[in-house]
C-alpha positions in Angstrom: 44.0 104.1 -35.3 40.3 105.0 -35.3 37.3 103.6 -34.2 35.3 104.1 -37.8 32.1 102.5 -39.0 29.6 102.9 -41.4 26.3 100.9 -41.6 23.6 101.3 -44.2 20.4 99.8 -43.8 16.4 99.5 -42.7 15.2 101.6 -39.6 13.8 98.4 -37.6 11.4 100.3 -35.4 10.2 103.6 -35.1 13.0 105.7 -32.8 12.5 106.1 -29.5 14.1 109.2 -27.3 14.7 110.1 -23.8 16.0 113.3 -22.2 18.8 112.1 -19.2 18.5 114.6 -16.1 21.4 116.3 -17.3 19.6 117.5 -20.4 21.2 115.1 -23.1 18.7 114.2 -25.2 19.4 110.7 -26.1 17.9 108.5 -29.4 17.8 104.8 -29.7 16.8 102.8 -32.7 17.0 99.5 -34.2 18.8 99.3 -38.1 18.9 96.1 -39.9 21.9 95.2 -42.7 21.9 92.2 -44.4 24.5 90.3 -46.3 24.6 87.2 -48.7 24.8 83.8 -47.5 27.9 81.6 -48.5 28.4 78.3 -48.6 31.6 76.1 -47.7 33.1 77.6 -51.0 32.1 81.1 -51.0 29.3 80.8 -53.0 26.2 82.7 -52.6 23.5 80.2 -51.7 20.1 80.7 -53.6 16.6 79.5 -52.7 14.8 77.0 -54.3 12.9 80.4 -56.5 16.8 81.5 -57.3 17.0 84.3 -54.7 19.8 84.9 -52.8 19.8 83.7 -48.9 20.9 86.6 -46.8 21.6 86.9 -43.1 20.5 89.5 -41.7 22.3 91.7 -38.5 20.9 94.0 -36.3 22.3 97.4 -35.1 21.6 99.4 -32.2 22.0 102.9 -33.0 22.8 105.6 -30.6 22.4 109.4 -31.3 22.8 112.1 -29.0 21.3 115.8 -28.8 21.5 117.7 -32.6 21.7 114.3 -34.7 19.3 112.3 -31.8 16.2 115.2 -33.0 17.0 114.8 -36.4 16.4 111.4 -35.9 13.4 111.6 -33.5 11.6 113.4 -36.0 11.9 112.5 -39.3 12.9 108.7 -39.5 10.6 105.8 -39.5 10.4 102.4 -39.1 10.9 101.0 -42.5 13.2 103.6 -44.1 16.2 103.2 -45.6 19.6 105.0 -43.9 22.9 105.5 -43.3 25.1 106.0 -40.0 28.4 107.0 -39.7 29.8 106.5 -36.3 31.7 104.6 -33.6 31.1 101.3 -32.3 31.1 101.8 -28.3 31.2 98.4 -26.1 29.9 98.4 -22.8 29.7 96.1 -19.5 27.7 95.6 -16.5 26.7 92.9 -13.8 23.6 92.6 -13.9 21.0 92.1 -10.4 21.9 88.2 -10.2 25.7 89.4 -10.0 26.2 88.1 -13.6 28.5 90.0 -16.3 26.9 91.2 -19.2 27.9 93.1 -22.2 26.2 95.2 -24.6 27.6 96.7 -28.1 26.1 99.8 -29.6 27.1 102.1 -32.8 27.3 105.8 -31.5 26.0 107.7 -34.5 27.6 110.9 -35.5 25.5 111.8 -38.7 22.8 109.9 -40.0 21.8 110.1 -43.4 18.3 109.6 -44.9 18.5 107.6 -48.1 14.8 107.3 -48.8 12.3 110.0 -48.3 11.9 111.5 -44.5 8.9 110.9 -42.9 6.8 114.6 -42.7 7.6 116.9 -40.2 5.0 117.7 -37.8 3.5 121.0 -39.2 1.1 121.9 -37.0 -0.3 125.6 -37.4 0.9 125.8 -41.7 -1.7 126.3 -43.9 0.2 125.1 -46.8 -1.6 122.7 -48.9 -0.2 119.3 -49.4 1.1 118.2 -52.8 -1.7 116.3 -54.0 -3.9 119.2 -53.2 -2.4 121.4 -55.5 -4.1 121.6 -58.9 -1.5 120.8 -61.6 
């Protein structure tokens, strides 16, 4: 059996990332999927306009090292991805000796399915697009 899952969906906040003392750099961010709402039947429920109702579920999203840069430095809040990956379940008490759990996907690649936000590029003199004459 594997532990498989793939999630495609809205970058919820802007990534943030943290190197651990051991030197693993480690990503967080938020993605949001969203689904139709059903009713008793299995029908997809519609606003008063005629748009679908969705519910909408969000992801914590874990990358580490190679994939956690990628993601440090191009994604956005607002764009549009997909992460394939491993859902990882953790537990701990907390500091009034009560048991909490947390779930979080563990992303293995992430892939950009709008445009990347631009790459810091400091010290390039190359024009950008729109100043180019043509």
């Amino acid at each position: 059996m594997q532990n498989i899952v793939i999630l495609a969906g809205n970058v919820g906040a802007t990534p943030e990332a943290r190197t651990t003392q051991g030197g693993t750099r480690i990503t967080h961010f938020s993605l949001a999927t969203s689904r139709p709402k059903r009713d008793s039947d299995g029908k997809v429920i519609k606003d008063r306009d005629g748009y679908r109702v969705e519910d909408t579920e969000w992801h914590r999203i874990t990358c580490f090292n190679g994939v956690g840069k990628t993601v440090e430095e191009y994604v956005d809040k607002g764009m549009k991805v997909m992460v394939r990956g491993r859902i990882h379940y953790t537990s701990w008490t907390d500091q009034d000796d009560i048991k909490r759990y947390g779930t979080e996907i563990i992303a293995d690649e992430v892939t950009f399915l709008t445009r990347a936000k631009p790459a810091d590029r400091s010290g390039n003199d190359m024009p950008d697009d729109e100043e180019i004459p043509f």
